[in-house]
C-alpha positions in Angstrom: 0.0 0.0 0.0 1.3 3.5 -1.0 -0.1 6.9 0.5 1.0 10.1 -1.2 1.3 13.2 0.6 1.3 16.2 -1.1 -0.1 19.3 1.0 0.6 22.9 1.5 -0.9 23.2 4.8 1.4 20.8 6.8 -0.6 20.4 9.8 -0.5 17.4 11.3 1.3 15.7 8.3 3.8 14.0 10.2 1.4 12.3 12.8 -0.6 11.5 9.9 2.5 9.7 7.7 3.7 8.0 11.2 -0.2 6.6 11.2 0.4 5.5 7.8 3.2 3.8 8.5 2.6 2.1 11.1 -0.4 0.8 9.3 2.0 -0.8 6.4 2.1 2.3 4.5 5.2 3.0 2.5 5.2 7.1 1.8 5.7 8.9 -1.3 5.8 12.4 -1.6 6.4 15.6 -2.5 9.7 17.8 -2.4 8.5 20.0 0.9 6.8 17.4 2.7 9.1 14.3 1.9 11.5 16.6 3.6 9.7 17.1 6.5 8.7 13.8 7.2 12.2 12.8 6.7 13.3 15.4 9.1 10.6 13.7 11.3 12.6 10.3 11.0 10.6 8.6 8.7 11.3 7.0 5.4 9.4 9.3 2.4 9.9 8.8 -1.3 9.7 11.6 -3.6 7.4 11.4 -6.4 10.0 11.1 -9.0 11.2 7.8 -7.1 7.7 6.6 -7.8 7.4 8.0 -11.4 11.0 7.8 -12.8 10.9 10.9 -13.5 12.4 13.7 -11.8 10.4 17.1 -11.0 10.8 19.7 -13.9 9.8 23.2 -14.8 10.3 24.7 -11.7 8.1 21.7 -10.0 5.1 22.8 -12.4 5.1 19.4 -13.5 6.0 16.4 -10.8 3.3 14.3 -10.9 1.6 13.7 -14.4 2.4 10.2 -14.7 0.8 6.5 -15.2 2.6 5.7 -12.1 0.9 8.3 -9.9 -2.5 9.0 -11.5 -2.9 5.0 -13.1 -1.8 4.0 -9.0 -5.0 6.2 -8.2 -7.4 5.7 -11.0 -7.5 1.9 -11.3 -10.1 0.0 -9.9 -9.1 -2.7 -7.4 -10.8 -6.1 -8.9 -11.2 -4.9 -12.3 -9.5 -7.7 -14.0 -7.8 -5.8 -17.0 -7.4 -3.0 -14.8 -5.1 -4.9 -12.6 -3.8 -6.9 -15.0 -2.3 -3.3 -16.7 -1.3 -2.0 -13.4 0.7 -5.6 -13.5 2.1 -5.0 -16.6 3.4 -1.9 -16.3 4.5 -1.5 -12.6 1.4 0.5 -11.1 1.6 0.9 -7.5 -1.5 0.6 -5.5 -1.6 3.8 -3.8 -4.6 3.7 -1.3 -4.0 7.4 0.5 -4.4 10.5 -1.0 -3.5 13.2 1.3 -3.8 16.8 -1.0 -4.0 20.4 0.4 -3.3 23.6 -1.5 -3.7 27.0 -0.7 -6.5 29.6 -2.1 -5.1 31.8 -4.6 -6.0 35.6 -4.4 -5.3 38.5 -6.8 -2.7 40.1 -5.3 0.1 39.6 -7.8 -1.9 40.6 -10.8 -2.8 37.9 -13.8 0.8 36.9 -14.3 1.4 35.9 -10.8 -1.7 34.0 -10.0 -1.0 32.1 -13.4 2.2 31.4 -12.0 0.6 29.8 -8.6 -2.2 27.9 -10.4 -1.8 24.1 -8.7 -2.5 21.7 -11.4 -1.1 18.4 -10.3 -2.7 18.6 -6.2 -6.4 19.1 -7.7 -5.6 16.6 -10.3 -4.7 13.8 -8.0 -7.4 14.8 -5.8 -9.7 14.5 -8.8 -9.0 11.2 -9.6 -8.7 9.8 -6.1 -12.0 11.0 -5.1 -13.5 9.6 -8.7 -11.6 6.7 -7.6 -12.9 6.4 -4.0 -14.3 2.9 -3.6 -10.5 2.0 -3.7 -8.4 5.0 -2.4 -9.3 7.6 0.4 -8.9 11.2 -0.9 -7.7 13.5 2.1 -8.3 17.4 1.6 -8.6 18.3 5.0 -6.1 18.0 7.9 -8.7 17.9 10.8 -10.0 14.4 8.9 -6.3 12.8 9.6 -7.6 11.1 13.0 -10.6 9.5 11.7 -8.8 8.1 8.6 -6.0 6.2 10.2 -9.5 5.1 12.9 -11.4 3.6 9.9 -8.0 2.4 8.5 -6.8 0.6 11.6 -10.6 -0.8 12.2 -10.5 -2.3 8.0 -7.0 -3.8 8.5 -5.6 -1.1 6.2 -7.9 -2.0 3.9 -9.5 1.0 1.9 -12.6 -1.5 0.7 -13.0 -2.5 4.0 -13.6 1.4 5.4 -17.3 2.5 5.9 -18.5 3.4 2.4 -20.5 5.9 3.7 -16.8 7.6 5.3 -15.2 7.4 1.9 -18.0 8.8 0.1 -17.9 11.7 2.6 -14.5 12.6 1.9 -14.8 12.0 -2.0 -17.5 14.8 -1.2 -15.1 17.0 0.4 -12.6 16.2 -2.3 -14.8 17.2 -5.0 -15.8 20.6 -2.8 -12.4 21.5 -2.2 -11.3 21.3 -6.2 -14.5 23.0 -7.2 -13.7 26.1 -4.7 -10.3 26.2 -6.0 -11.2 26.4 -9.7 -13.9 29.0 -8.6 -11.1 31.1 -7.1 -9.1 30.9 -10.5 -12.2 32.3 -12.4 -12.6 35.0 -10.4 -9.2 36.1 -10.5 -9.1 35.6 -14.0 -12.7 37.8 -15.0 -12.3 40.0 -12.7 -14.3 39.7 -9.9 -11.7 38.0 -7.5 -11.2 40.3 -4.3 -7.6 41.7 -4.0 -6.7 40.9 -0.4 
C-alpha cells in the first residue's frame, strides 16, 4: 500500500504519515513534505522515485504520470485494470492526502497564473473519482478519523465504511471546485484583492 502526501498546509502531516506507516504504509511524496517527514525520522519517497521521472519546470510538473494517476485511478478487482497495473509496474496507492492553498489576486494575472496548482487538484480528482478503492484526504482535521477507519479495516481502503469514503470524496470534490472558482474570479475580474 502507497499513500502520497502532497499538501501545502502541513498540519498534522507528520502524525498522519507515522499513522500510515505504522499501518504498512510506505510514503511517497512531494519535495516539501518528503522533507519534513524525513526530518521527522521517517522514510518518504519523492514522487519522482515513484514515477521515474524527476520534477521539472520549476516543479510545475512532478506528478503527471501513469505511475501516480494509473496507481489512483484503477479500480481494485477490475481484472484488466489490474492486469495493466501488473504489466506496467502500477503501485496501488490507497492514501491521498492533498491540500493547497486559495489563490488571491494580489500579484496581478501573471502571478496567479504562476501559482495555479495543477497536479494537487488533479490527483485529488481522480482519487476521489476513484474512492471505492483509495481515500482522498483534503482536510487536515479528517487525519484522525482516517488512520480510525484504517486501523478498524485492517488497512484496507474496501474494508472502510462506504458511507466515510464517500464523505471525503465529497469534500474532495468541494475542495477542487472552490479552488477552480477562485481561478475564475481572478481571471474575470471579480476575485477580491486581499
Amino acid at each position: 500500500m502507497y499513500a502520497v502526501l502532497s499538501v501545502t498546509d502541513k498540519t498534522g502531516i507528520v502524525e498522519f504519515g507515522a499513522g500510515l506507516r505504522k499501518l504498512g504504509a510506505s510514503l511517497v511524496a512531494t519535495s516539501g513534505t518528503a522533507g519534513l517527514l524525513r526530518d521527522a525520522g521517517m522514510d518518504a519517497a519523492v514522487i519522482g522515485d515513484l514515477s521515474g521521472v524527476p520534477e521539472m519546470m520549476g516543479g510545475r510538473v512532478r506528478a503527471f504520470h501513469p505511475s501516480v494517476f494509473g496507481g489512483l485511478l484503477y479500480r481494485r478487482g477490475h481484472a484488466s485494470d489490474e492486469a495493466e497495473a501488473h504489466q506496467h509496474g502500477i503501485p496501488r496507492i490507497d492514501v491521498l492526502a492533498c491540500n493547497f492553498k486559495d489563490l488571491v489576486a494580489d500579484d496581478g494575472i501573471a502571478g496567479a497564473l504562476d501559482s495555479i496548482d495543477i497536479g494537487g487538484p488533479a490527483m485529488l480528482r481522480a482519487a476521489a473519482k476513484n474512492f471505492p478503492s483509495v481515500l482522498p484526504v483534503v482536510d487536515p482535521a479528517d487525519y484522525g478519523e482516517v488512520l480510525r477507519a484504517l486501523g478498524a479495516a485492517g488497512g484496507e481502503v474496501a474494508a472502510v465504511d462506504p458511507a466515510f469514503r464517500r464523505s471525503l470524496a465529497a469534500k474532495a470534490f468541494g475542495r477542487t471546485c472552490a479552488y477552480d472558482r477562485s481561478i475564475q474570479r481572478i481571471l474575470d475580474g471579480t476575485g477580491t484583492r486581499e
